[in-house]
C-alpha positions as CSV (number, residue, x, y, z in Angstrom):
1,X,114.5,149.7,80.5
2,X,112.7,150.7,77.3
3,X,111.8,148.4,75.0
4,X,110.0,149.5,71.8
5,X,108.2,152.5,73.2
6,X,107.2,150.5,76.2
7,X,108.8,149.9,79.7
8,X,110.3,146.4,80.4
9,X,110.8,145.9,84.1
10,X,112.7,142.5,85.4
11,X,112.0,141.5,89.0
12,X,115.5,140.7,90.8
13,X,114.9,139.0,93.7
14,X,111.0,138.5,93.5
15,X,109.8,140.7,96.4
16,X,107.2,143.5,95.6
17,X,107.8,146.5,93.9
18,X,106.2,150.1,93.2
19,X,105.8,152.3,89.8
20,X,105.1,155.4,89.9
21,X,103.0,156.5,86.6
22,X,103.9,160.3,85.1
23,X,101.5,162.4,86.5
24,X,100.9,166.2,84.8
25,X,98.6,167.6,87.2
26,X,96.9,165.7,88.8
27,X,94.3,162.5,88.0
28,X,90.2,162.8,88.7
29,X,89.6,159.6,89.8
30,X,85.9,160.3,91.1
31,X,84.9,161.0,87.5
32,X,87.9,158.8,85.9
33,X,88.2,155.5,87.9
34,X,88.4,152.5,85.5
35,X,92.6,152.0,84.8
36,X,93.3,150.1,81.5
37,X,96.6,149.3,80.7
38,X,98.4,147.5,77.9
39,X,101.0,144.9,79.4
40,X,102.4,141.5,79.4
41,X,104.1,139.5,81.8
42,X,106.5,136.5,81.5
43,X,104.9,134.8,84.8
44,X,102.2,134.7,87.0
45,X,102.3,137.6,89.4
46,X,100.2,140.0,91.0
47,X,99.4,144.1,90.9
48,X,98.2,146.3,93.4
49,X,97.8,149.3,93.2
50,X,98.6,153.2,95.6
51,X,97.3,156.1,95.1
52,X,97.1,159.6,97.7
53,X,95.3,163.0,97.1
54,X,96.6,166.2,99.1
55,X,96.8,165.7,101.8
56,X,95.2,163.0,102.1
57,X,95.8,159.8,103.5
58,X,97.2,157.0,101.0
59,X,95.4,153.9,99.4
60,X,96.2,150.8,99.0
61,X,95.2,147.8,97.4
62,X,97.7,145.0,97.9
63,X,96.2,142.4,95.2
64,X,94.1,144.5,92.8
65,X,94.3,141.9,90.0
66,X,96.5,138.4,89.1
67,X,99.1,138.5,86.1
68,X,99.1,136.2,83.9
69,X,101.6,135.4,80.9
70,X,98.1,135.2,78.7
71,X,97.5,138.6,79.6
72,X,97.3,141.4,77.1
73,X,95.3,144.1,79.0
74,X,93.4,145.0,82.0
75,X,90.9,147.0,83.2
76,X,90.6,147.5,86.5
77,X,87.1,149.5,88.1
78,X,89.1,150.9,91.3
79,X,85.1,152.0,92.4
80,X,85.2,147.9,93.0
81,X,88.5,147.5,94.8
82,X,89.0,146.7,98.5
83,X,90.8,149.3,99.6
84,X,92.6,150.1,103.1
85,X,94.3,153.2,104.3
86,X,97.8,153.7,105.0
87,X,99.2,153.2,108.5
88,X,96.1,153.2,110.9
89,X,94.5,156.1,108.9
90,X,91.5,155.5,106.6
91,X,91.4,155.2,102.7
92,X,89.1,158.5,101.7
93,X,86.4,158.1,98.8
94,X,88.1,158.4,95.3
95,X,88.8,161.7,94.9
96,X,91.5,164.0,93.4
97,X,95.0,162.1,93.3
98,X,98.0,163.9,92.9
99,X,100.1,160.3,92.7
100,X,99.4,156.9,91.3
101,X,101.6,153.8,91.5
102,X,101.4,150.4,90.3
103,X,102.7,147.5,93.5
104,X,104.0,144.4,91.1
105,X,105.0,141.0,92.6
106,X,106.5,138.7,89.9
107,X,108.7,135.6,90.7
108,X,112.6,136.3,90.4
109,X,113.6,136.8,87.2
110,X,110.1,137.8,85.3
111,X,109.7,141.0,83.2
112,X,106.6,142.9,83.2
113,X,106.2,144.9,79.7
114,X,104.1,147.4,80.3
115,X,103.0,149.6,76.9
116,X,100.2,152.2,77.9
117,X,98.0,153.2,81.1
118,X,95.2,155.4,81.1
119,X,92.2,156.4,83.2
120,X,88.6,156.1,81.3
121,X,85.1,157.2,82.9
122,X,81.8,155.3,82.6
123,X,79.9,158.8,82.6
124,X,78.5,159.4,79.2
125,X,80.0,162.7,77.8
126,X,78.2,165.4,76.8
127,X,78.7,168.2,74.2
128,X,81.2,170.5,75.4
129,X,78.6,173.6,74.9
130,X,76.0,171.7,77.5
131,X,78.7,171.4,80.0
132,X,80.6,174.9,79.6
133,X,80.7,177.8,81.9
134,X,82.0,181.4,81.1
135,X,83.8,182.5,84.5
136,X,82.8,185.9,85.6
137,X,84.7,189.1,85.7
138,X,86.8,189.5,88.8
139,X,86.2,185.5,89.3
140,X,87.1,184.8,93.2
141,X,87.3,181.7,95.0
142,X,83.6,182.3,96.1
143,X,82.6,181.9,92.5
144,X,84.6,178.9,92.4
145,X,82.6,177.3,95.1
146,X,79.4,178.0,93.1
147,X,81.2,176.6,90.2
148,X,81.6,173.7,92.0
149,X,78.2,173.0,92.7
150,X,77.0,173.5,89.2
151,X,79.7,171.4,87.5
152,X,79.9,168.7,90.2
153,X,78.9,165.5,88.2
154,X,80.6,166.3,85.2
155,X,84.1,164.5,84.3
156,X,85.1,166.8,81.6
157,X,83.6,170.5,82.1
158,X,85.1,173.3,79.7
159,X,85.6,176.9,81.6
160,X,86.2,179.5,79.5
161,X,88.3,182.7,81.3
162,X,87.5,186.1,82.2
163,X,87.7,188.1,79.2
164,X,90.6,190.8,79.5
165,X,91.8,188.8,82.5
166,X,96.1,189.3,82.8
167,X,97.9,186.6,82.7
168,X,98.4,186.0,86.3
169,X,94.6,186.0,87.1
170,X,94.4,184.0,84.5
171,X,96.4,180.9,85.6
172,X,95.6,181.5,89.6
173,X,92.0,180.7,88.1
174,X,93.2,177.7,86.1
175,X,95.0,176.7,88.9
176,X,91.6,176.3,91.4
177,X,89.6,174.8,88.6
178,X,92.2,172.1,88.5
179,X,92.6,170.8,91.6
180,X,88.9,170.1,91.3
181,X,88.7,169.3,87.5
182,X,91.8,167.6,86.8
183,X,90.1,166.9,83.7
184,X,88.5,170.1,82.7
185,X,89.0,171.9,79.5
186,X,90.3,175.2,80.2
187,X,90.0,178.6,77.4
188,X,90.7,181.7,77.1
189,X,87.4,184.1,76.4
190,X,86.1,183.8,73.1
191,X,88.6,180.5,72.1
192,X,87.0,177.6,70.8
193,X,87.3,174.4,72.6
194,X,88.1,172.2,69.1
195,X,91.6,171.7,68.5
196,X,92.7,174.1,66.0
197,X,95.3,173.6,63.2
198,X,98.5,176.1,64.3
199,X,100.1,176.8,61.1
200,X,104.0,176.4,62.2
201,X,107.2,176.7,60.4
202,X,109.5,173.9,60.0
203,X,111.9,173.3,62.5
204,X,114.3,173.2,59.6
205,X,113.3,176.8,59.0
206,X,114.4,177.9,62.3
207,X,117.3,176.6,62.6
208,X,118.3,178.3,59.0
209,X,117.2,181.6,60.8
210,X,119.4,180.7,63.7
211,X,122.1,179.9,61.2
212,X,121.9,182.9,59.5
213,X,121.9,185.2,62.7
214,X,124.9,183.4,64.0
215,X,127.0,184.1,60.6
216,X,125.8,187.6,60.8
217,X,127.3,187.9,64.2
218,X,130.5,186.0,63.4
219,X,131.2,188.6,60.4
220,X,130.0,191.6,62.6
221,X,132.4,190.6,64.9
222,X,135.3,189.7,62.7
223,X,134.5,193.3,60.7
224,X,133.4,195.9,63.2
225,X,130.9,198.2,61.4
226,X,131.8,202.3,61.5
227,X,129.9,205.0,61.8
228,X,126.8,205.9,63.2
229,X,124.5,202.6,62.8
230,X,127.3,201.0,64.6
231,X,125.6,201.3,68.4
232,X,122.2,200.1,66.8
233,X,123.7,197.3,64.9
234,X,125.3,196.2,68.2
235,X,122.7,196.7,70.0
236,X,120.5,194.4,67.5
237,X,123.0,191.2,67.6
238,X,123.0,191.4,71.1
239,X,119.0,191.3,71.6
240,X,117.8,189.9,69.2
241,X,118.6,186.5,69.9
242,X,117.7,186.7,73.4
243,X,114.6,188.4,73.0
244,X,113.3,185.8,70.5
245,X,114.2,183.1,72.5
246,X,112.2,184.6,75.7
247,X,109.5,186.9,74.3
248,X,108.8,184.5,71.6
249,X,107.7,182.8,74.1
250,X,110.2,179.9,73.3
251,X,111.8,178.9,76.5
252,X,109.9,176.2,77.6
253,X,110.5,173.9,80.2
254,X,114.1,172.3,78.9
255,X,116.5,174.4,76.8
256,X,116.2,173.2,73.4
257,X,119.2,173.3,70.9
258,X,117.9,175.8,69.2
259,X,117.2,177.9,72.1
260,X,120.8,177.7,73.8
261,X,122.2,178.8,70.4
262,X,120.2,181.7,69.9
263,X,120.9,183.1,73.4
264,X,124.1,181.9,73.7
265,X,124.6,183.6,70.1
266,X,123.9,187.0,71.4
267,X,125.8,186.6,74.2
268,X,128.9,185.6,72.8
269,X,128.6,188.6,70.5
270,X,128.3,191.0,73.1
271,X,131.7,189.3,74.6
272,X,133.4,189.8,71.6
273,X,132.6,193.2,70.7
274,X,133.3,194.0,74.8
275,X,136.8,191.8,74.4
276,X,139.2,194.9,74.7
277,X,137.2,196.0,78.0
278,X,136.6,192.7,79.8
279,X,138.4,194.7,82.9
280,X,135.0,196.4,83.3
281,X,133.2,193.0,84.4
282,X,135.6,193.1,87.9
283,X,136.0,196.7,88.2
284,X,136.1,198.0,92.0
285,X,133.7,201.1,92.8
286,X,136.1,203.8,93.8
287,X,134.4,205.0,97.0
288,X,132.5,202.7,100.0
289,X,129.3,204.3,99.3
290,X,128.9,203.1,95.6
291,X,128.2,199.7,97.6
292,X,125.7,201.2,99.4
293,X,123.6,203.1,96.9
294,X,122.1,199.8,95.0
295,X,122.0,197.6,98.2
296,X,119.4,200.6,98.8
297,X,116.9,198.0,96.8
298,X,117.3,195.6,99.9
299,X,114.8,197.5,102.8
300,X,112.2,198.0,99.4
301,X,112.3,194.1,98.7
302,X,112.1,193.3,102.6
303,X,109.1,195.8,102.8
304,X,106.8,194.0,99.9
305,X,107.9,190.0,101.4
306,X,106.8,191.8,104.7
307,X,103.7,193.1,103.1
308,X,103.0,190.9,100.6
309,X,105.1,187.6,101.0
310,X,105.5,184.8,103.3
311,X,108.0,182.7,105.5
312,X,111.2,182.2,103.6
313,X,112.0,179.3,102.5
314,X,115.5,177.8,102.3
315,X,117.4,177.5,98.7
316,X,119.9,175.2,97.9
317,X,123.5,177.1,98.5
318,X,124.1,175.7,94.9
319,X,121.6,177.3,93.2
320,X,122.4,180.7,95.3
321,X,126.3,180.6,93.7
322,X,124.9,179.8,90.3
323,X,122.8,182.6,90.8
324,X,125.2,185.4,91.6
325,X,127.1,184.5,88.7
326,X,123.8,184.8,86.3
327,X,122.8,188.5,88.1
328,X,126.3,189.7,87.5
329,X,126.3,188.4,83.3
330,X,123.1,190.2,83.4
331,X,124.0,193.0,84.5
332,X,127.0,193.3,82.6
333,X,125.2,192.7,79.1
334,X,122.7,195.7,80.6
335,X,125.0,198.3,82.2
336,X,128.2,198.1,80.6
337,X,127.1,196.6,76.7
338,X,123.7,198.0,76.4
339,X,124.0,200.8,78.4
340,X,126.8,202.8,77.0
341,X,125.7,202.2,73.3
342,X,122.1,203.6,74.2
343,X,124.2,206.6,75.5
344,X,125.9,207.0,71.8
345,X,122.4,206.9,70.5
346,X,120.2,209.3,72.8
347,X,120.8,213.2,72.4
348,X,120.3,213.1,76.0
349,X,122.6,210.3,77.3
350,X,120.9,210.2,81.1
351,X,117.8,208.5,79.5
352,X,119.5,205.6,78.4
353,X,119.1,204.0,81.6
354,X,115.5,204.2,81.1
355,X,115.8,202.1,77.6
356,X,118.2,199.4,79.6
357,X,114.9,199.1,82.0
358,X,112.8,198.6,79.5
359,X,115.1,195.8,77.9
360,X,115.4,194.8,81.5
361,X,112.1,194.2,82.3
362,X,111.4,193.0,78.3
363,X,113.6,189.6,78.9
364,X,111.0,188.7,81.9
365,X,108.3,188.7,79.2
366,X,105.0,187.2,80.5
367,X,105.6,187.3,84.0
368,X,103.7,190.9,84.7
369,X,104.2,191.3,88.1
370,X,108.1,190.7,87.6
371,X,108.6,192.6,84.6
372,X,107.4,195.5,87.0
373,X,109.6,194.9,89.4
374,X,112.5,194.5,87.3
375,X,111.7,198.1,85.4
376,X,111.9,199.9,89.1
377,X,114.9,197.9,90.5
378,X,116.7,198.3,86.7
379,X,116.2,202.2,87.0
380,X,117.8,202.3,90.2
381,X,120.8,200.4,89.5
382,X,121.3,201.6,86.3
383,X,121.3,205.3,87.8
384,X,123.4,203.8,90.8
385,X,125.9,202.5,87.9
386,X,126.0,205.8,86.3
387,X,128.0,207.7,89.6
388,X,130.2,204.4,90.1
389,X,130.6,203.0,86.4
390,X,131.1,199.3,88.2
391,X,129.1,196.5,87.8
392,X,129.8,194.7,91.2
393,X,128.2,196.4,93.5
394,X,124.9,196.1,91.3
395,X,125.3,192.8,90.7
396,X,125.4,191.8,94.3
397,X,122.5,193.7,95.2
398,X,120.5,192.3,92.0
399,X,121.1,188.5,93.2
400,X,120.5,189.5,96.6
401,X,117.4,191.4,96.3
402,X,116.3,188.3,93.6
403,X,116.8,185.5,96.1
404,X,115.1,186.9,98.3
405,X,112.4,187.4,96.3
406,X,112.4,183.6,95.3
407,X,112.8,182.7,99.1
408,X,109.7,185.0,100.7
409,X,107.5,186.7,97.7
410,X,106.9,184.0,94.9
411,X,104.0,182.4,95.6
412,X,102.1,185.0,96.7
413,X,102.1,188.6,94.8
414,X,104.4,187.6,92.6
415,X,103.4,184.1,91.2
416,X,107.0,182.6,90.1
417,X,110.4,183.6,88.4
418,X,110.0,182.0,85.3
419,X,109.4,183.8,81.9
420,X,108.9,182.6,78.6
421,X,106.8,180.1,78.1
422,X,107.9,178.1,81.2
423,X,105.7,180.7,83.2
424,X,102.4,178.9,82.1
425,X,103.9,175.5,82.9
């Protein structure tokens, strides 16, 4: 339980126990090996302590320190521990560690209140500009490997990226230089590596904004506008809370309040203005072929996983339903919402479907590779919608061709599904 911004933890039957401390990334603990923590302990106990890199064999140190109820902190030098392998494997040299755990043994009934826990290094530090390296262009895992060399004995190097790098280079390089710098300072070109002041509005501010929107959309819905800014204003309370939410790059890695209400904002507009055709959500295509016409999206996916992608992994039937249900709001906001009011604004209505791609691909703002991929597969189904006029057909080959993509191609040429801000993450 928490008590006062630290964790209290009672022992119920006196036998050992393990806690696991939050990792981020992952811990240097070749560079970073001396564990301090704040804590305090009703009785005399003991700590140990676990720890494994990838794919590496685990450590452990039964008996790393005694508690005692005098006991404020300790700092532990795990360069000094006895240490033993799991299992009839040997403990490798500290390293990279992608988990850390504390083993406790108090008596029955004895709290442990632990406060903070950190790693600190005994390596003096540096300036940042004696220890920083600018990656090359076209940086590859051989350049890496020099990197390596260069930066070996340094617990807190600062890499700055390629300069006009996209944003999947970009992380894929971040990503190497972590697992061997867990520590590392890591910049775009031409950013300094101070912490800089970001001027940011008050949440208070947004939330006003939100507020605002949402009474906009509650009066536009109550009093639908005439005339011929109609399909633009409709078009505007439909986006616009969406596309702030996701190209604002404010979609992190929970939905906040604020988020939800600005999405779900938008969308319940677009429901309201689309109340008198709801029919259109479940209408059946009139001939057996309009099925066949988006599924043709299917052998083009299969080819690039073939090409491109990997084994496919299993996904949790769950998340699979859920997922047909979000491809088909999707593409009823897109083909039947958006769609038909970008035909009442083009002189030449067949080019609307190109606009709906763009907004398409638009809402998987940063995610490059994706955003491509959902222009092309948007085109298609949104030319495929235009013989049928039914969204089911579409739908299904939209979640289909997406889980598949999820199952056999993320990871690879196409680095995730997330967008937003949670594609950094």
């Amino acid at each position: 339980m928490r008590d006062d911004g630290a964790l209290l933890i009672t022992s119920e039957d006196g036998s050992p126990f393990e806690l696991g401390l939050p990792i981020a990334w992952s811990l240097d603990l070749r560079h970073w090996p001396v564990l301090q923590l704040q804590l305090q302990t009703s009785a005399t106990g003991t700590l140990g302590l676990v720890w494994q890199g990838n794919q590496a064999p685990a450590c452990l140190v039964p008996a790393a320190h005694a508690l005692t109820p005098d006991m404020r902190e300790l700092r532990i030098d795990l360069r000094s521990l006895d240490r033993k392998g799991a299992g009839q494997s040997g403990c490798a040299s500290l390293g990279t560690a992608q988990m850390l755990r504390l083993r406790i043994q108090l008596p029955q009934g004895a709290s442990l209140r632990i406060a903070s826990a950190e790693l600190r290094t005994t390596e003096p530090m540096p300036h940042l500009q004696v220890v920083s390296i600018d990656l090359p262009k076209n940086a590859a895992g051989k350049d890496v490997e020099h990197i390596a060399e260069q930066a070996r004995d340094w617990p807190m190097p600062l890499f700055r990226l390629p300069d006009g790098a996209s944003a999947e280079t970009m992380l894929a390089l971040r990503d190497q230089l972590r697992t061997r710098w867990p520590a590392a300072l890591i910049v775009p070109a031409g950013a300094p590596p101070e912490a800089q002041a970001v001027a940011s509005s008050h949440p208070a501010t947004a939330w006003i904004a939100c507020g605002i929107y949402l009474l906009i959309l509650t009066w536009l819905a109550l009093r639908l506008v005439q005339g011929p800014l109609r399909p633009w204003i409709e078009v505007a309370g439909c986006l616009a809370g969406p596309l702030w939410l996701v190209m604002g790059l404010n979609w992190g890695l929970r939905p906040t309040p604020l988020g939800v209400a600005a999405f779900g904002g938008g969308l319940a507009y677009a429901l309201a203005i689309e109340r008198h055709h709801l029919p259109r959500l479940w209408r059946w295509p009139a001939a057996g072929r309009d099925w066949l016409w988006p599924l043709a999206m299917l052998p083009v996916t299969a080819l690039l996983i073939f090409v491109h992608g990997h084994e496919l992994r299993p996904l949790l039937l769950g998340h699979v339903i859920v997922y047909f249900a979000w491809a088909w709001l999707q593409q009823w906001l897109m083909l039947i919402v958006l769609l038909r009011r970008f035909e009442q604004i083009l002189h030449r209505p067949d080019w609307a479907i190109v606009l709906v791609a763009l907004v398409f691909a638009l809402l998987h703002t940063p995610n490059g590779m994706l955003m491509q991929l959902c222009l092309v597969g948007e085109l298609w189904w949104a030319w495929c919608f235009l013989r049928s006029r039914s969204v089911l057909p579409i739908a299904l080959a939209h979640a289909t061709c997406a889980l598949l993509v999820e199952s056999g191609l993320t990871g690879g040429l196409l680095r995730s599904l997330e967008v937003s801000a949670r594609f950094f993450l």
